[in-house]
N, C-alpha and C positions, 0 to 999 in steps of 0.2 A: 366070732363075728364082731366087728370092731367098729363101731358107730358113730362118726363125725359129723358136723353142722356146716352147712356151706356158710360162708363168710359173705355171701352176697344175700340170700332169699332168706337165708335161718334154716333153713328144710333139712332135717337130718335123715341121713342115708347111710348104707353101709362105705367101707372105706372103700371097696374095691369099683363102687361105682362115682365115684366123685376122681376129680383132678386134684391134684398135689401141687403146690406152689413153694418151693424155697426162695430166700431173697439170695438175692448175687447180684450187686449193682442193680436190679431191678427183677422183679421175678422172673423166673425161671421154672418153666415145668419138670416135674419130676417125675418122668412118665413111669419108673421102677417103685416109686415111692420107699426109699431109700435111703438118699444125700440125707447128711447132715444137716440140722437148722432147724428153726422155726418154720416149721409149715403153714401153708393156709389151704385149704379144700373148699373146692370151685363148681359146685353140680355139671353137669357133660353139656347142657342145654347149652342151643347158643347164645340165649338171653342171658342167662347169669353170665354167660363166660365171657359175654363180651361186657357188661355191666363192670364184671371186677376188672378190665383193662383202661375201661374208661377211666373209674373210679380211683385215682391217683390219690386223693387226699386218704382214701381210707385204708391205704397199706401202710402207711406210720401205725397206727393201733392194732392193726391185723398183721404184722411180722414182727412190733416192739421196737421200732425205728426209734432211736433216741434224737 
């Protein structure tokens, strides 16, 4: 059982219930959780989910955007 942190709330879950994000010109879901890259993991809520859409300034620290 594989335990990550959502990048929006902090709330840690298993992996299999959170959303997977790779960067590719701008995130991209990775509904197999799978692709290559820096991940970020997004809770299913639509509060967080929409929160980390809005939230533009804080995908340079959450995928290591140089």
């Amino acid at each position: 059982m594989a335990i990550r942190t959502c990048c929006v709330c902090g709330e840690k879950n298993e992996k299999s219930r959170l959303f997977r994000f790779v960067w590719s010109n701008g995130p991209e879901l990775d509904e197999a959780q799978v692709r290559d890259g820096r991940g970020a993991y997004c809770c299913r809520e639509g509060k967080c989910l929409q929160n980390f859409r809005i939230r533009q300034k804080k995908w340079k620290r959450v995928f290591r955007l140089s």
